[in-house]
mmCIF file as gemmi writes it, N, C-alpha and C atoms, coordinates in Angstrom:
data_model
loop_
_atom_site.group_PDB
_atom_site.id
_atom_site.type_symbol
_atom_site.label_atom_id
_atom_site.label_alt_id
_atom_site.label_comp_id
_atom_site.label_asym_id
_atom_site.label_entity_id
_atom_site.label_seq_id
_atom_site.pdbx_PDB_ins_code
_atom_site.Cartn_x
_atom_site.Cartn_y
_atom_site.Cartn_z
_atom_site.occupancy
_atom_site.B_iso_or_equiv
_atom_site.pdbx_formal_charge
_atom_site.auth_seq_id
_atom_site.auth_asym_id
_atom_site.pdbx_PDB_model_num
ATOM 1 N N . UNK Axp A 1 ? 0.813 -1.201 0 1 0 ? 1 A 1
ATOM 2 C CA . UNK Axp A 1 ? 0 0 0 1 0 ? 1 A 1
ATOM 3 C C . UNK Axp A 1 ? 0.856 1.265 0 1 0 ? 1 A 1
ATOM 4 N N . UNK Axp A 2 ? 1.87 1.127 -0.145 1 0 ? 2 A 1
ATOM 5 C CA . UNK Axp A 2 ? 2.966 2.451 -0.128 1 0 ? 2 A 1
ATOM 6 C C . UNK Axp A 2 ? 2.754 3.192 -1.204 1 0 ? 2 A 1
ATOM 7 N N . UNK Axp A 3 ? 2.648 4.929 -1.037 1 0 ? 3 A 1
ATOM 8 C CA . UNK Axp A 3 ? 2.246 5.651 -1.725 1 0 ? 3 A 1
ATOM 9 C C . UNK Axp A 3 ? 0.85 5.867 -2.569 1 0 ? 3 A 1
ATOM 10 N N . UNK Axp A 4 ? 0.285 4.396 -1.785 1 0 ? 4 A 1
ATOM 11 C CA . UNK Axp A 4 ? -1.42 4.787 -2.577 1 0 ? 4 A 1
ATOM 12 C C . UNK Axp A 4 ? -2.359 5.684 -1.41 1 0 ? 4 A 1
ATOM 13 N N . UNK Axp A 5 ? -3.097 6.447 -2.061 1 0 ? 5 A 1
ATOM 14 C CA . UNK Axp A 5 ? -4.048 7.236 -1.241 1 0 ? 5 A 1
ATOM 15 C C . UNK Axp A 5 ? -5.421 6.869 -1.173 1 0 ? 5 A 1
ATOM 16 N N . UNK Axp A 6 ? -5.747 6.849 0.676 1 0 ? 6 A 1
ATOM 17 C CA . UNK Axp A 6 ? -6.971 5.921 0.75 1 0 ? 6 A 1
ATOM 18 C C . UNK Axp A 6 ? -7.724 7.01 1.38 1 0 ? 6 A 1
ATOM 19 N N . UNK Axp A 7 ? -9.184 6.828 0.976 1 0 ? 7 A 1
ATOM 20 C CA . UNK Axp A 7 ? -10.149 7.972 1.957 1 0 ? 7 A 1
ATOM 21 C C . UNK Axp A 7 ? -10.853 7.052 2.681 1 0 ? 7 A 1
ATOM 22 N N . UNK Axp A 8 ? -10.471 7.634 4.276 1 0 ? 8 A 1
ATOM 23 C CA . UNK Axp A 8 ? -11.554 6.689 4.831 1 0 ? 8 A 1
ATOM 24 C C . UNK Axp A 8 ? -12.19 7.566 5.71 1 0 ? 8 A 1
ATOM 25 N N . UNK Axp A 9 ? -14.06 6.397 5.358 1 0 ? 9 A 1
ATOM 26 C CA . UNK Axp A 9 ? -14.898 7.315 5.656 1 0 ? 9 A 1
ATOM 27 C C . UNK Axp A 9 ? -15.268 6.809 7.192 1 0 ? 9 A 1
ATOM 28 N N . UNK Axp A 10 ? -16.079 7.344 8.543 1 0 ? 10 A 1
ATOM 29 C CA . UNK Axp A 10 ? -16.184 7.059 9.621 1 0 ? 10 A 1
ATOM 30 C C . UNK Axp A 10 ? -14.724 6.482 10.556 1 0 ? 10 A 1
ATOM 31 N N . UNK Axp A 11 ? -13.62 7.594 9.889 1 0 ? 11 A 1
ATOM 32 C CA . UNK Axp A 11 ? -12.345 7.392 10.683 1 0 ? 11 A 1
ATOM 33 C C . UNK Axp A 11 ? -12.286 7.396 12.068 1 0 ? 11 A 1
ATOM 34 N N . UNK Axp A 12 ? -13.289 7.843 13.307 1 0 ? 12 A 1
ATOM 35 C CA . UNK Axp A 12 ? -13.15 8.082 14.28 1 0 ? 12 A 1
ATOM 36 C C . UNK Axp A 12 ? -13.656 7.076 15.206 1 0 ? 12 A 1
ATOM 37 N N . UNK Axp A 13 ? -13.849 5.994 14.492 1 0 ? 13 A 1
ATOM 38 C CA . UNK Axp A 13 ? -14.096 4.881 15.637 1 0 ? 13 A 1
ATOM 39 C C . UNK Axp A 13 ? -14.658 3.878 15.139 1 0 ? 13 A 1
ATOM 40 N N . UNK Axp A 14 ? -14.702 2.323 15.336 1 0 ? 14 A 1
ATOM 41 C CA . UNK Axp A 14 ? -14.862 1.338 14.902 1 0 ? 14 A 1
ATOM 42 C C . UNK Axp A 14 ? -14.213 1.15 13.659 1 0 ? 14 A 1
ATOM 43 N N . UNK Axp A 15 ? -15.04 0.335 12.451 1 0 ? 15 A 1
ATOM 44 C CA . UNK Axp A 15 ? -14.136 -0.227 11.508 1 0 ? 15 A 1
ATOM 45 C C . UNK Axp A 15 ? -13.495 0.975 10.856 1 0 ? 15 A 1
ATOM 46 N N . UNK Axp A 16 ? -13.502 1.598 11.272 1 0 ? 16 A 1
ATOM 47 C CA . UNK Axp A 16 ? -13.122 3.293 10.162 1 0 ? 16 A 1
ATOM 48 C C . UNK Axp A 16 ? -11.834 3.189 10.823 1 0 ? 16 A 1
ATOM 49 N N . UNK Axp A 17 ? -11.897 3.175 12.025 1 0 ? 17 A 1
ATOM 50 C CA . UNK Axp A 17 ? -10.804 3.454 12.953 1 0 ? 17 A 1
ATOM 51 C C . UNK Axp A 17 ? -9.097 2.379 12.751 1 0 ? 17 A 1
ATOM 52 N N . UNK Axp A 18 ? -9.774 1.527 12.953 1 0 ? 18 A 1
ATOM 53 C CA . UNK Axp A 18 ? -9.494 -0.139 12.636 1 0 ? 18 A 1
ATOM 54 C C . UNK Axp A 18 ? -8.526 0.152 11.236 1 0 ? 18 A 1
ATOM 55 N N . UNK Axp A 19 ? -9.549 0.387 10.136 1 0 ? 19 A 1
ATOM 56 C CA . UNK Axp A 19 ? -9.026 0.266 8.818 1 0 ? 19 A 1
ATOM 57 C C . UNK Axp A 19 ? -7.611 1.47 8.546 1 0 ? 19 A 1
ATOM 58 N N . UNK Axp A 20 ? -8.096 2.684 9.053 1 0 ? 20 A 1
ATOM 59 C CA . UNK Axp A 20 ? -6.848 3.78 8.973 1 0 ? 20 A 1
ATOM 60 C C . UNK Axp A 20 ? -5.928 3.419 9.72 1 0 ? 20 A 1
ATOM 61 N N . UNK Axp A 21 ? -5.846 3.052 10.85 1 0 ? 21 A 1
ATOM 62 C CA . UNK Axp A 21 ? -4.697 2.253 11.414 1 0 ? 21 A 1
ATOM 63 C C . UNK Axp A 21 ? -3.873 1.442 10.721 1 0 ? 21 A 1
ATOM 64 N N . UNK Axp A 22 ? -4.791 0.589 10.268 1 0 ? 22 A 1
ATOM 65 C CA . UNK Axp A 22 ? -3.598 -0.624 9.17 1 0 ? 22 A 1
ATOM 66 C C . UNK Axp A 22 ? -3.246 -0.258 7.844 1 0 ? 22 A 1
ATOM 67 N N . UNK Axp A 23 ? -4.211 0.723 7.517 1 0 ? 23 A 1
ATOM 68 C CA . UNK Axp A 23 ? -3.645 0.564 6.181 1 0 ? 23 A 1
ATOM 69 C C . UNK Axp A 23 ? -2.439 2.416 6.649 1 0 ? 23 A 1
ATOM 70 N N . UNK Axp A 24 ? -2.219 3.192 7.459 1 0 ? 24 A 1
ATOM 71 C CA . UNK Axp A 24 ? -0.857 3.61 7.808 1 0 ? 24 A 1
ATOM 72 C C . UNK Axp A 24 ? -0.186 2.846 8.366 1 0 ? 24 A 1
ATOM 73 N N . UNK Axp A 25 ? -0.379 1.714 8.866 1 0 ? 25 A 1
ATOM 74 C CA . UNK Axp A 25 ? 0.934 0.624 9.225 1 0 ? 25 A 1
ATOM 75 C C . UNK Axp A 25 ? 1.544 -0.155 7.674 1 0 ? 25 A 1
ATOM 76 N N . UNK Axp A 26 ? 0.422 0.113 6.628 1 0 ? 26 A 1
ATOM 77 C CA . UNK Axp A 26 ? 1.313 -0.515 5.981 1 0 ? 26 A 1
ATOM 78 C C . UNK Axp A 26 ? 1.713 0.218 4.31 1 0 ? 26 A 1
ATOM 79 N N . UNK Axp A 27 ? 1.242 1.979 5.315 1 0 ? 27 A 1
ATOM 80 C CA . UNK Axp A 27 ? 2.225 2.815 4.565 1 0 ? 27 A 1
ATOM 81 C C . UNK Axp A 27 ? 1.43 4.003 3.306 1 0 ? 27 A 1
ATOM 82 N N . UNK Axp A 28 ? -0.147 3.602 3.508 1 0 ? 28 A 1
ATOM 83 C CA . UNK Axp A 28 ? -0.48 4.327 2.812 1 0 ? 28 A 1
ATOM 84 C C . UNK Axp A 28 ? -1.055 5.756 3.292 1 0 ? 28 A 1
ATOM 85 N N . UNK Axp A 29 ? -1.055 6.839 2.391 1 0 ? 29 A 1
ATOM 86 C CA . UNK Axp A 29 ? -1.433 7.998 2.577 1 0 ? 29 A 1
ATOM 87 C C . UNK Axp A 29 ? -2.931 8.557 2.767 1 0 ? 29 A 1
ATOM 88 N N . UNK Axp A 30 ? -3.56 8.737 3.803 1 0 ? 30 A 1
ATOM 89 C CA . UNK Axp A 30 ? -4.922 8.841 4.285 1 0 ? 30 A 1
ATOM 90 C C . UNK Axp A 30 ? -5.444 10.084 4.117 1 0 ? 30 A 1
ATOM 91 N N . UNK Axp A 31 ? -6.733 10.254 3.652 1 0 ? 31 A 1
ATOM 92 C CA . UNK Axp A 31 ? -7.831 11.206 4.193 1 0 ? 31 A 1
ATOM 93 C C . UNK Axp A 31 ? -8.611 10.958 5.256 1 0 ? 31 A 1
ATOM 94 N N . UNK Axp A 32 ? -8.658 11.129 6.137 1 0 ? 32 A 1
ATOM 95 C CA . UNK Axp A 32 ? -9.492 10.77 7.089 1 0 ? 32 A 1
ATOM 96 C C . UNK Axp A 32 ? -10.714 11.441 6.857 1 0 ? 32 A 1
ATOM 97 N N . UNK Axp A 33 ? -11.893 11.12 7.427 1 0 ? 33 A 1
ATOM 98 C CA . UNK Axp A 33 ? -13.413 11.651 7.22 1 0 ? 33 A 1
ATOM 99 C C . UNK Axp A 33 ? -13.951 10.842 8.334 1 0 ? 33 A 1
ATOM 100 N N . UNK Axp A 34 ? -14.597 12.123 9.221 1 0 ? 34 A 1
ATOM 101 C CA . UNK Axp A 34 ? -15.408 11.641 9.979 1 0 ? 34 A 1
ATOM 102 C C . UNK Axp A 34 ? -16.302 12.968 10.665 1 0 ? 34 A 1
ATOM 103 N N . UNK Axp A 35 ? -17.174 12.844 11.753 1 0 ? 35 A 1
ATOM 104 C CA . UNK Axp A 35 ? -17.744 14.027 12.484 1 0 ? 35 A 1
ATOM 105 C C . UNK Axp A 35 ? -17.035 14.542 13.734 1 0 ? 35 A 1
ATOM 106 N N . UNK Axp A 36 ? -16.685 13.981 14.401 1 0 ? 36 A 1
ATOM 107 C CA . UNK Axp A 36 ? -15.809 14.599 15.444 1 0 ? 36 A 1
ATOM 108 C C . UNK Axp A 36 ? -14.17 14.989 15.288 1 0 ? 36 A 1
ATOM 109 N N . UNK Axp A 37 ? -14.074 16.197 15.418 1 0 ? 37 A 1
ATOM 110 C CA . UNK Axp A 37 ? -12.419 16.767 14.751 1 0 ? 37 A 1
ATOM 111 C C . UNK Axp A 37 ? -12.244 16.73 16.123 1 0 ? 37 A 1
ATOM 112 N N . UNK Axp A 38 ? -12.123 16.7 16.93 1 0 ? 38 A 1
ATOM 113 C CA . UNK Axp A 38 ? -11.175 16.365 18.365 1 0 ? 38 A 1
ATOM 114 C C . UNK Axp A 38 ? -10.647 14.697 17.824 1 0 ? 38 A 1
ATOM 115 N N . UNK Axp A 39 ? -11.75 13.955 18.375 1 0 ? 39 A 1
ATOM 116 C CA . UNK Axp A 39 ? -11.409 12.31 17.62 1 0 ? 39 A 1
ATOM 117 C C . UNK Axp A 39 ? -10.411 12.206 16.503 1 0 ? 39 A 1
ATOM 118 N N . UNK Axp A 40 ? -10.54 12.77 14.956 1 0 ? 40 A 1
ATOM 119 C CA . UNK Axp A 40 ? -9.659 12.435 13.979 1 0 ? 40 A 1
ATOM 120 C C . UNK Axp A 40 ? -8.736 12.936 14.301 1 0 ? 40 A 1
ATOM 121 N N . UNK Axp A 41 ? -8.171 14.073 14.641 1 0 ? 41 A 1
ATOM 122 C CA . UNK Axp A 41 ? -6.94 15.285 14.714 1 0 ? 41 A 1
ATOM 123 C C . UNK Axp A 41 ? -6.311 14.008 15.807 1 0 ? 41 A 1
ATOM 124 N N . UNK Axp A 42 ? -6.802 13.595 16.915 1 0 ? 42 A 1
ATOM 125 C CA . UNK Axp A 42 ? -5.573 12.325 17.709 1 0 ? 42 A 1
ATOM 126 C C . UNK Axp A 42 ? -5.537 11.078 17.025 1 0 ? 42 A 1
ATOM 127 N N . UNK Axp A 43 ? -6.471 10.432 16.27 1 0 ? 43 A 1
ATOM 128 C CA . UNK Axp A 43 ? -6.05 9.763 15.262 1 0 ? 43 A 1
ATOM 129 C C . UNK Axp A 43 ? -5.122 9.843 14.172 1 0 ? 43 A 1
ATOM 130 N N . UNK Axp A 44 ? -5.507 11.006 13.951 1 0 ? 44 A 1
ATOM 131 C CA . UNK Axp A 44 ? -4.446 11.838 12.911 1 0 ? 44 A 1
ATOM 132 C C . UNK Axp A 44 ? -3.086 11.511 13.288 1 0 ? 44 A 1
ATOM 133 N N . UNK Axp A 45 ? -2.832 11.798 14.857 1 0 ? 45 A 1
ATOM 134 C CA . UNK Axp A 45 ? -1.511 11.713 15.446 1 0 ? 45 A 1
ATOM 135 C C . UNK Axp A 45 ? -0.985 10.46 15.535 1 0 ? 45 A 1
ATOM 136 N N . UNK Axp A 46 ? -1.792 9.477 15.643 1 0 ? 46 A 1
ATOM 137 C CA . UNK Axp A 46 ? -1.342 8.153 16.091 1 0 ? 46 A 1
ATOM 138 C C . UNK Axp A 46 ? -0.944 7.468 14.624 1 0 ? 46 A 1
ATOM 139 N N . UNK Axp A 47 ? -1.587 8.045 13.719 1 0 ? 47 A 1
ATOM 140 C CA . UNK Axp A 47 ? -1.437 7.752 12.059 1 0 ? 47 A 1
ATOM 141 C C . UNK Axp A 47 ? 0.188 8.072 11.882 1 0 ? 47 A 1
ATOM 142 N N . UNK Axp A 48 ? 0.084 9.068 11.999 1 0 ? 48 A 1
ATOM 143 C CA . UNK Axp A 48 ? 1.228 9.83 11.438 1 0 ? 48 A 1
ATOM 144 C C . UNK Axp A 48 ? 2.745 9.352 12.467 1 0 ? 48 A 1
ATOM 145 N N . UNK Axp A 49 ? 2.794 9.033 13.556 1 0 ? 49 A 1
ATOM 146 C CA . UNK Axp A 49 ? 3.491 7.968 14.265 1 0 ? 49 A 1
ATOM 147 C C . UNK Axp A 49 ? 3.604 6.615 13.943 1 0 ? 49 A 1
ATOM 148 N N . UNK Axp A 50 ? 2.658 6.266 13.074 1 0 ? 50 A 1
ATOM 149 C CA . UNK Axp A 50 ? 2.583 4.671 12.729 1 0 ? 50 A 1
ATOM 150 C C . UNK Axp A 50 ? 3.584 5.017 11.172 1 0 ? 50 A 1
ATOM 151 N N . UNK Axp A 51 ? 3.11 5.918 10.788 1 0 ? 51 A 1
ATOM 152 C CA . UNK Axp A 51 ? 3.843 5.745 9.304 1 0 ? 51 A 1
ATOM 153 C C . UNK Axp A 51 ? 5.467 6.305 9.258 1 0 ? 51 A 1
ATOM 154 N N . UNK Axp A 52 ? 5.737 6.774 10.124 1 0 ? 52 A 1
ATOM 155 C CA . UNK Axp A 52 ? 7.381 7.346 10.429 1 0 ? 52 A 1
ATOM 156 C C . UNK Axp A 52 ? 8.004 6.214 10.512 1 0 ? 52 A 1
């Protein structure tokens, strides 16, 4: 998945959550989408730590 760009939708919890996790563990570049911006913005963070 390196260098492909994925949008995922309901990023802030359950399978949304789940799915952006693995697919930045295994390197791809995310949009996140969801309703709560407190929720994505620390997802955001934990993303962006997984892919370093």
């Amino acid at each position: 998945m390196t260098d492909q760009i994925v949008v995922v939708t309901g990023a802030n919890n359950g399978i949304g959550k789940a799915i952006a996790l693995e697919m930045a563990a295994q390197g791809a570049v995310l949009c996140l989408v969801g309703h709560l911006l407190e929720t994505l913005l620390a997802i955001a963070q934990t993303v962006q730590k997984l892919s370093d």
